[in-house]
N, C-alpha and C positions, 0 to 999 in steps of 0.2 A: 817698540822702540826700546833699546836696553838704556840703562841707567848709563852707561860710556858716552852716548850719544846726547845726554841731558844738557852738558855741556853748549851743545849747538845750538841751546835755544835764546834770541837775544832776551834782553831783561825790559825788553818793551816801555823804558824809562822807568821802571822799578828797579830798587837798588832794597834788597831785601835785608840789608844790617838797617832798616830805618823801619819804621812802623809803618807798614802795608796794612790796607786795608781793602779786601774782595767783600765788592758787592756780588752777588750770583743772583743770575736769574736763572730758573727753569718753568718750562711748559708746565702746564696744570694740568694736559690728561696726557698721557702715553701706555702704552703697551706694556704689560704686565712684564716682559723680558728686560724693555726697557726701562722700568720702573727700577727695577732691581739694579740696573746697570747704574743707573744715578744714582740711587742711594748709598751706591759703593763711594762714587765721587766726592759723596758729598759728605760722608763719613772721612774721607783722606782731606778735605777741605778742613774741618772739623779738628781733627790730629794736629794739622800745624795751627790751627788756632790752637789750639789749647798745649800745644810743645811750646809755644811763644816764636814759633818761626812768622806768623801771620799777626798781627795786633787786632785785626775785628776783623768778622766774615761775618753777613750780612744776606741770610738767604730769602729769597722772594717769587711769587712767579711773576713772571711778565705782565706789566701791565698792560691795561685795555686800548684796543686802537684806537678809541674814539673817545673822550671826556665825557662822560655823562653826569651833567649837575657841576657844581662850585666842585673842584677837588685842587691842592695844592699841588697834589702827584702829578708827574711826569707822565703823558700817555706814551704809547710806544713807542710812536715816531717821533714824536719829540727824544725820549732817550737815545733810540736809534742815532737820531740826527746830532746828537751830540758825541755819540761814540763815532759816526763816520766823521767829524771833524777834526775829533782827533786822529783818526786812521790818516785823512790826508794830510793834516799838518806832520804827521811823522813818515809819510811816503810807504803807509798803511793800504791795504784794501780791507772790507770786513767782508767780503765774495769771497768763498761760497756759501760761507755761513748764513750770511743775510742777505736778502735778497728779495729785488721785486715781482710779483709774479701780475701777466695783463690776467683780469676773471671775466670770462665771456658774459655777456646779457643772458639771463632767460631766456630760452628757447619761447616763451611766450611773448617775448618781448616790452617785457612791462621794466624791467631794470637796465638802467645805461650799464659800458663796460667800466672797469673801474681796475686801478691798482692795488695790490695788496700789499703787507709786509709781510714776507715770511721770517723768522726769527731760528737761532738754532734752539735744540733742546736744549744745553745749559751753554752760560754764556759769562764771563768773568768781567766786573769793570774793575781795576784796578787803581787805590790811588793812596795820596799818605795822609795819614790814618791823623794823622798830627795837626796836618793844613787848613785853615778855617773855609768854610764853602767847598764848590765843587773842585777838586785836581786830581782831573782825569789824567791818569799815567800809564794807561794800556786795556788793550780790551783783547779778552782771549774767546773765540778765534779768530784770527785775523791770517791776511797772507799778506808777504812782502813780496817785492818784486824782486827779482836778483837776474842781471847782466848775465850772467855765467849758465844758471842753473834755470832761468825762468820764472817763476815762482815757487815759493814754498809758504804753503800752509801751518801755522802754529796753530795744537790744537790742544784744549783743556786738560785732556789726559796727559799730553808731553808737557805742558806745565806744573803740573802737580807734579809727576814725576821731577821735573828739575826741584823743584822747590823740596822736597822730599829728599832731594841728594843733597840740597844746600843747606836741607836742617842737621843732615848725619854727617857733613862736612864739617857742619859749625863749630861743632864737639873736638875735632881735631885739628883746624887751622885757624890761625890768628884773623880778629874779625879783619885784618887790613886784606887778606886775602879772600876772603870768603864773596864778595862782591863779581869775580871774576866768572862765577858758573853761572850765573844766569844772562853775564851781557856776551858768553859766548867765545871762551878762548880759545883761539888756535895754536 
């Protein structure tokens, strides 16, 4: 995706002249290729924290599907199930990124079938950074639906890129303008 097209991405109820804050989750074990491949991410994550385009990022890996013992933390599905809330109160999907998959029994027959959650490898909650408690204001990746075109998918890399344009924007347009590349000007 070029930086021209950054532009198109909406701002997912983020309005980045305010104090954003990304929580990121990623997977805890991946492929050496892909290891590398995130760490880039997560180094450009990183930048606009500390350019002050971002007010806190917060990185983590995913928590466990299952609570084991007293824990205050959020298990997966519970987060999950809080980001697909917000997906559908904004007319969000968080498909294909997340998603449930059926896991057949043992071929022994000793385990029923069961649902799982699959998660992507990183994952953005976004919210203001300022708000007391949870205000969830977007979760990267997610797809919208669109009349015209179908769906489209937003995906972590074309958001860091916008946000990225919006930080080398900053420097040159007054902040009353600077709000308009992430909610998507035509």
């Amino acid at each position: 995706m070029s930086a021209d097209n950054a532009a198109d991405i909406p701002a997912l109820e983020t309005d980045l002249t305010g104090a954003v804050r990304v929580d990121c989750y990623v997977r805890s074990s991946v492929p050496a290729a892909v290891s590398e491949r995130l760490t880039a991410l997560l180094e450009r994550l990183r930048t606009l924290e500390e350019t002050g385009t971002l007010a806190d990022v917060q990185v983590s890996q995913w928590p466990a599907e299952r609570a084991i013992g007293d824990t205050d933390q959020p298990t997966r599905e519970e987060l999950v199930a809080e980001f697909d809330e917000w997906a559908t109160e904004h007319g969000y999907s968080l498909e294909p990124g997340f998603c449930r998959q059926q896991t057949d029994p043992s071929p022994l027959g000793i385990d029923e079938p069961c649902e799982s959650l699959r998660v992507p490898l990183v994952a953005f909650a976004l919210s203001d950074a300022d708000a007391e408690g949870d205000d969830l204001q977007g979760v990267i990746p997610c797809t919208k639906p669109d009349q015209v075109d179908g769906e489209r998918t937003y995906t972590v890399d074309e958001w860091l890129t916008a946000a990225e344009t919006h930080a080398s924007d900053a420097t040159h347009e007054p902040r009353s303008e600077q709000r308009a590349l992430l909610e998507g000007s035509r």
